[in-house]
C-alpha positions in Angstrom: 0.0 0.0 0.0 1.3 3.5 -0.8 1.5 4.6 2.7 2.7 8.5 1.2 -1.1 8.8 1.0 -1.0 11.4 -2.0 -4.8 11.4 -2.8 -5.3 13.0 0.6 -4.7 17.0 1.3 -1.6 17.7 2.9 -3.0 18.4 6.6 -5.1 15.0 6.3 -2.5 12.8 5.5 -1.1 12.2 9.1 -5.2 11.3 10.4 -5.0 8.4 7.5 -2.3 6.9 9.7 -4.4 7.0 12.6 -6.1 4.1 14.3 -10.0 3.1 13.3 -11.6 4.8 15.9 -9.5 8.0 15.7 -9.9 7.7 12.3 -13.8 7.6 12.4 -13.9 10.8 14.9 -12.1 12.6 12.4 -14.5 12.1 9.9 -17.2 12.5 12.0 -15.8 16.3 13.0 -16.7 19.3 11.2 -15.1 20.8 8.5 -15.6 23.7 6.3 -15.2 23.3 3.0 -15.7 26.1 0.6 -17.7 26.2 -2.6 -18.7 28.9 -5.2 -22.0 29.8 -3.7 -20.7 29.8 0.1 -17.9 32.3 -1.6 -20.2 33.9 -2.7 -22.1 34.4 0.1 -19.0 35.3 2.4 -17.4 37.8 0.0 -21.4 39.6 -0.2 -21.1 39.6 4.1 -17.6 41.1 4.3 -18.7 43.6 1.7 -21.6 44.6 4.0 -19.3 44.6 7.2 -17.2 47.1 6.0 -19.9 49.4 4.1 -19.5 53.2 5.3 -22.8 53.8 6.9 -25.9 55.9 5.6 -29.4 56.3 5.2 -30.5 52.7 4.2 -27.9 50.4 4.5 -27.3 48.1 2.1 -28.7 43.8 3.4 -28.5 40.6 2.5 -31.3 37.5 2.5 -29.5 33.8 2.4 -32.2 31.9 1.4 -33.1 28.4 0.6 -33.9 24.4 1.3 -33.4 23.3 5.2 -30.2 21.2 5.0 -28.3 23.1 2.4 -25.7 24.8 4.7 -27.0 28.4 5.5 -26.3 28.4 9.3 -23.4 26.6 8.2 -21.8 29.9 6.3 -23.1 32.0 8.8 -20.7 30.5 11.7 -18.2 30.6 9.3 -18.3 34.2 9.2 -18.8 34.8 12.5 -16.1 32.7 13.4 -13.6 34.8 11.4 -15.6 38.1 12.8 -14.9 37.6 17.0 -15.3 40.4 19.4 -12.3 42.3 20.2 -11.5 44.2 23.0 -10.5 47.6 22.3 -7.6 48.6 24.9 -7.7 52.5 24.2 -11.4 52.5 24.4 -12.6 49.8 26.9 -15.1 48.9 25.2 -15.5 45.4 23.8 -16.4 45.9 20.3 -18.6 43.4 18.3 -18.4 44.2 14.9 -21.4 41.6 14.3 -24.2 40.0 16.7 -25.5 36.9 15.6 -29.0 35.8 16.4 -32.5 33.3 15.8 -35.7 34.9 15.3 -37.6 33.8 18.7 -39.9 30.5 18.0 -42.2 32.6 18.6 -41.9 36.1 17.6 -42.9 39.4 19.1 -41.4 42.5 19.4 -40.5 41.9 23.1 -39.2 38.2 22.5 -37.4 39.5 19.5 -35.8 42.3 21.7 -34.9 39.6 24.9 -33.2 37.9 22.2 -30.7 40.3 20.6 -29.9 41.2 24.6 -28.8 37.7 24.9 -26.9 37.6 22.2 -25.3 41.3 23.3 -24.9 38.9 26.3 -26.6 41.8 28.5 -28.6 40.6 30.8 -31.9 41.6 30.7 -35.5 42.0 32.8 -38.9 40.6 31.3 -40.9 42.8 33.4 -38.9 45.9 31.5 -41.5 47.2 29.0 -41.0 46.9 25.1 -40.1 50.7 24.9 -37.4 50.3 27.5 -36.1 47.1 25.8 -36.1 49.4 22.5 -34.0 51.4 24.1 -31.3 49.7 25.9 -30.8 47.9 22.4 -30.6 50.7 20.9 -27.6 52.4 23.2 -26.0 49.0 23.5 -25.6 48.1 19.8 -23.9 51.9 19.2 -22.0 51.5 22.5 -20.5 48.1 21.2 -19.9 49.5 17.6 -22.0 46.8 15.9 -22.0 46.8 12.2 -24.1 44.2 11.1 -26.9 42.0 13.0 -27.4 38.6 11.5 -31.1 37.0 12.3 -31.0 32.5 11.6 -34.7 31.5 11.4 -36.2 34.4 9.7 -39.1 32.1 8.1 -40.4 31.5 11.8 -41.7 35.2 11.4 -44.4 33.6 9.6 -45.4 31.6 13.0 -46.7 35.1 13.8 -50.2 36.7 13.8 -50.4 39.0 10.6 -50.2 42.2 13.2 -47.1 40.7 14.8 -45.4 39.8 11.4 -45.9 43.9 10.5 -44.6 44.8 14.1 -41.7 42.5 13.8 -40.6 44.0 9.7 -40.9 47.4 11.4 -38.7 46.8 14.2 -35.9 45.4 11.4 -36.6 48.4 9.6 -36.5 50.7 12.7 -33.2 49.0 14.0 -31.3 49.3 10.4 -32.3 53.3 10.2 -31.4 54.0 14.0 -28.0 53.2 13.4 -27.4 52.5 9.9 -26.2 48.8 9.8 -27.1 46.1 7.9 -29.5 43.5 8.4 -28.5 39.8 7.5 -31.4 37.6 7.0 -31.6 33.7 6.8 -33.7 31.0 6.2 -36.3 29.2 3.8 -38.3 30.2 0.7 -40.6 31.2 3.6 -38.1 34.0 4.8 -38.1 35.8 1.5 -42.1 35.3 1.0 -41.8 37.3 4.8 -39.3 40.1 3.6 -41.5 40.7 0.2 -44.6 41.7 2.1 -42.5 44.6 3.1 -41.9 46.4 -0.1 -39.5 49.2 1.9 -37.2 46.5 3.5 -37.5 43.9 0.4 -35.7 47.0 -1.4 -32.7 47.0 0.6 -31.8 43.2 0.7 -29.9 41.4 -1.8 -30.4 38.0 -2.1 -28.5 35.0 -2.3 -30.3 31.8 -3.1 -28.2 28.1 -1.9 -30.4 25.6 -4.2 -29.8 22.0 -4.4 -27.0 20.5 -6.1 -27.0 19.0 -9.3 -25.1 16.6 -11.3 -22.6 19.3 -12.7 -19.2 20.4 -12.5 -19.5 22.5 -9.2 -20.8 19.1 -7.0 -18.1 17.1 -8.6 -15.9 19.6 -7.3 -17.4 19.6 -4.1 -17.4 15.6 -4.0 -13.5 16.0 -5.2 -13.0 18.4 -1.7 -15.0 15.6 0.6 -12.6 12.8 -1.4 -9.3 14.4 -0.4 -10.6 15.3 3.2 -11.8 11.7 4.3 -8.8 10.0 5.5 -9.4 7.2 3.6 -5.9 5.0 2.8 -6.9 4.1 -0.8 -8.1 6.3 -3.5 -12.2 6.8 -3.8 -13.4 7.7 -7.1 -16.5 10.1 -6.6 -16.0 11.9 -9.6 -17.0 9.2 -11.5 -20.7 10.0 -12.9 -22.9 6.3 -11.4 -21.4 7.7 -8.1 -22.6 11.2 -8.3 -25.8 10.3 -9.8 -26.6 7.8 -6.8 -25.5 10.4 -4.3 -28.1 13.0 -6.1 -30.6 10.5 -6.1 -30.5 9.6 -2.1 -30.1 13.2 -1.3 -31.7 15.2 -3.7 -29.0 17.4 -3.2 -29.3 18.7 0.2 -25.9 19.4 1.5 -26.5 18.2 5.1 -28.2 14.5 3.7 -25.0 14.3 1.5 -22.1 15.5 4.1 -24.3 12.4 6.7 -24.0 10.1 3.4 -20.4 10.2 2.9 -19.7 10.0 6.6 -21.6 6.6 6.3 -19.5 5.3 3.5 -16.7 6.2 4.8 -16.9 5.0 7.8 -18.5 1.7 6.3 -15.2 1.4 3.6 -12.8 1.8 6.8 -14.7 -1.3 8.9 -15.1 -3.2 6.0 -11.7 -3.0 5.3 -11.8 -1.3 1.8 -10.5 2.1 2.5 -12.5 3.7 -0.3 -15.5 4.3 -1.5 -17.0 2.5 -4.2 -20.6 2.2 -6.1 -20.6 -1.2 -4.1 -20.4 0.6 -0.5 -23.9 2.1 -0.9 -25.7 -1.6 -1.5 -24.5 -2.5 2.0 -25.5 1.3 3.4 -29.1 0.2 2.4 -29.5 -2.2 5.4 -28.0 1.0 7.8 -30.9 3.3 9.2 -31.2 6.3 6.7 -32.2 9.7 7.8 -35.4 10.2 8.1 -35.7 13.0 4.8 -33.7 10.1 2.7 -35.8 7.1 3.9 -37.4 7.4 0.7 -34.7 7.3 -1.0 -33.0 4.4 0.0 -33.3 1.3 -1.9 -31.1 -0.6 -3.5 -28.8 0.3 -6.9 -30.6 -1.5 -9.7 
């Protein structure tokens, strides 16, 4: 065997020489792996972090399927983003806050929330007004630029009234102190923004739709291949491969990141150390998730 391990990136190359269950942790942990629309996305949120404010700040909506990654980009970016404390000034600046629309939103849950994520602590008994307000100071005391919002679709969870009362406060916290509003979630999220003609204006949207069979998932399947520390080479550029993948996932990205773990894990117990069109007749008789069950029969 060529224990040099070339098919593998350069940083993965020790973890093939690992033993089984180290190896199968390493698969198993999170990794980012970038892609044309997820650059695409980034590059649009750095743009908007460093936009000189004004009147109506520019925003973004990161729509699309549940499963395809969206919360995914987000922690990216915030992970490259961290608070930093500024010696001169005191103050702990936090160029971005990142938060989820409350399960179920009003304009007093939705305040409690952004507190939390300030990581102010905060009084329910204090009135929506006051909660209004000590957002308001804090976000400008902290030198926030941007507030990102996960879950915007659960708006819709709302009443009709609290669905208006909720788009104004976006709309009211965006003109207060000119940042810029980063919205994500499903289809449902951008049916929510579009009842707002005012705020739909400012957001530009960026739409992650499932994959197909084309050059950008064989790329993506080619960034997975030299990640898994497999000790042999797997193929998954090869087009009866990507088609099955497509076909048990529909090309959701979290149902295809889950599938490869499986074969992966399944070629390094079985003694393989790839992954091969075989590998997913024996992943039939493994329990699928429940959005592939569907999906899982056999290769004819």
């Amino acid at each position: 065997m060529n224990d040099s391990f070339d098919h593998l990136a350069p940083e993965c190359r020790d973890e093939a020489r690992l033993g089984t269950a180290e190896r199968i942790r390493a698969i198993l942990t999170e990794r980012w792996i970038n892609y044309p629309r997820a650059g695409l996305a980034l590059q649009r949120l750095e743009h908007l972090l460093h936009h000189p404010a004004r009147d109506r700040m520019p925003c973004l909506l990161l729509f699309g399927p549940t499963g395809m990654g969206k919360t995914k980009i987000l922690r990216k970016f915030i992970r490259d983003h961290p608070a930093l404390f500024n010696s001169k000034t005191g103050i702990n600046g936090m160029p971005l806050v990142a938060m989820q629309m409350p399960p179920d939103p009003d304009e007093k849950a939705f305040y409690l929330q952004l507190l939390s994520a300030l990581n102010a602590p905060t009084r329910y008994s204090h009135t929506v007004y006051q909660l209004r307000q000590i957002v308001a100071e804090l976000l400008a005391f902290t030198q926030t630029r941007m507030i990102i919002i996960d879950e915007v679709h659960t708006l819709l969870a709302g009443s009709y009234r609290q669905q208006r009362v909720l788009l104004n406060t976006l709309r009211f916290i965006a003109n207060e102190l000119r940042l810029s509003l980063v919205c994500a979630g499903t289809a449902d999220a951008k049916r929510a923004l579009l009842t707002d003609q005012q705020l739909a204006d400012r957001f530009e949207a960026v739409e992650l739709q499932p994959w197909r069979n084309d050059g950008d998932f064989k790329r993506l399947l080619a960034s997975f291949q030299a990640l898994l520390p497999l000790r042999k080479r797997s193929d998954l550029s090869t087009a009866d491969i990507r088609q099955e993948i497509i076909r048990r996932t529909e090309g959701i990205t979290v149902r295809i990141v889950r599938l490869l773990e499986h074969l992966a894990i399944h070629s390094i117990h079985s003694g393989l150390e790839a992954i091969t069109l075989e590998c997913f007749v024996v992943l039939d008789s493994q329990a699928p998730l429940l959005s592939m069950e569907t999906h899982a029969h056999p290769i004819e």
